[in-house]
N, C-alpha and C positions, 0 to 999 in steps of 0.2 A: 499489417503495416510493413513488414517485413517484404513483404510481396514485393509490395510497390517501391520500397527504398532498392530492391536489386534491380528492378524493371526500369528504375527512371539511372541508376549508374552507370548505366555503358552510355546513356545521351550525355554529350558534350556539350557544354554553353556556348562555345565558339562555336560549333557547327549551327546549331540551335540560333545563333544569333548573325549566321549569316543568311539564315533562309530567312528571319524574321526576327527583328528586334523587340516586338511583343512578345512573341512567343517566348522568346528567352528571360524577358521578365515575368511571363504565368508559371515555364519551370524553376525560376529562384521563388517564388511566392510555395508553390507547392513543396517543394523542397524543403523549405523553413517550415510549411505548417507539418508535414510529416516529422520534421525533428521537434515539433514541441509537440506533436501528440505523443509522440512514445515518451517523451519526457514526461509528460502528464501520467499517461499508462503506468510507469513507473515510479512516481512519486506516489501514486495512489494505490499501486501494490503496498509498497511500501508503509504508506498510513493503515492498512488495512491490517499489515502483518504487526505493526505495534499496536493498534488497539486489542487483535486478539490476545498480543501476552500480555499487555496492559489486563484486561478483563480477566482472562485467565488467573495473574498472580490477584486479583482482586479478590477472585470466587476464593481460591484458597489458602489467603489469610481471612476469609470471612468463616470458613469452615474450621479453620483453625480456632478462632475465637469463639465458633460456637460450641464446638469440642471444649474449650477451656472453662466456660461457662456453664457447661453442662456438668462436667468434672466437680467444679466447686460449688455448683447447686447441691450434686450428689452428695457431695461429701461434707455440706452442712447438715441435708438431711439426715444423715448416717450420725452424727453429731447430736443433732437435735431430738432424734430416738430412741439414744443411748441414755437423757437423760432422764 
């Protein structure tokens, strides 16, 4: 994407639009979809990088609770042995 946004910046609209008034309307069309693809590109980086610490902090309050659970299972058992 990157390519193409430096490739289409040195073309001028005004020159573009005096060889051809279409033409000058296909380069504002391509223009706009190049800025909302990278826009998209990056919002979806973006989603991608919060559900993995999303997920992340999930696994390890789940390991955490089962660490805690395991802990006072133990420690009933050890309880209940003694009796």
């Amino acid at each position: 994407m990157a390519f193409l946004k430096r490739n289409l910046a040195d073309v001028e609209e005004e020159k573009v639009e005096e060889f051809n008034l279409v033409l000058r309307q296909i380069l504002r069309w391509i223009n706009l979809a190049i800025d909302i693809r990278i826009d998209d590109i990056i919002s979806r980086k973006d989603t991608v990088e919060y559900l993995k610490q999303e997920r992340n902090n999930q696994l390890r309050l789940n390991q955490e609770r089962a660490n805690l659970r395991e802990r006072a299972y133990n420690e009933a058992k050890d309880l209940h042995d003694r009796k």
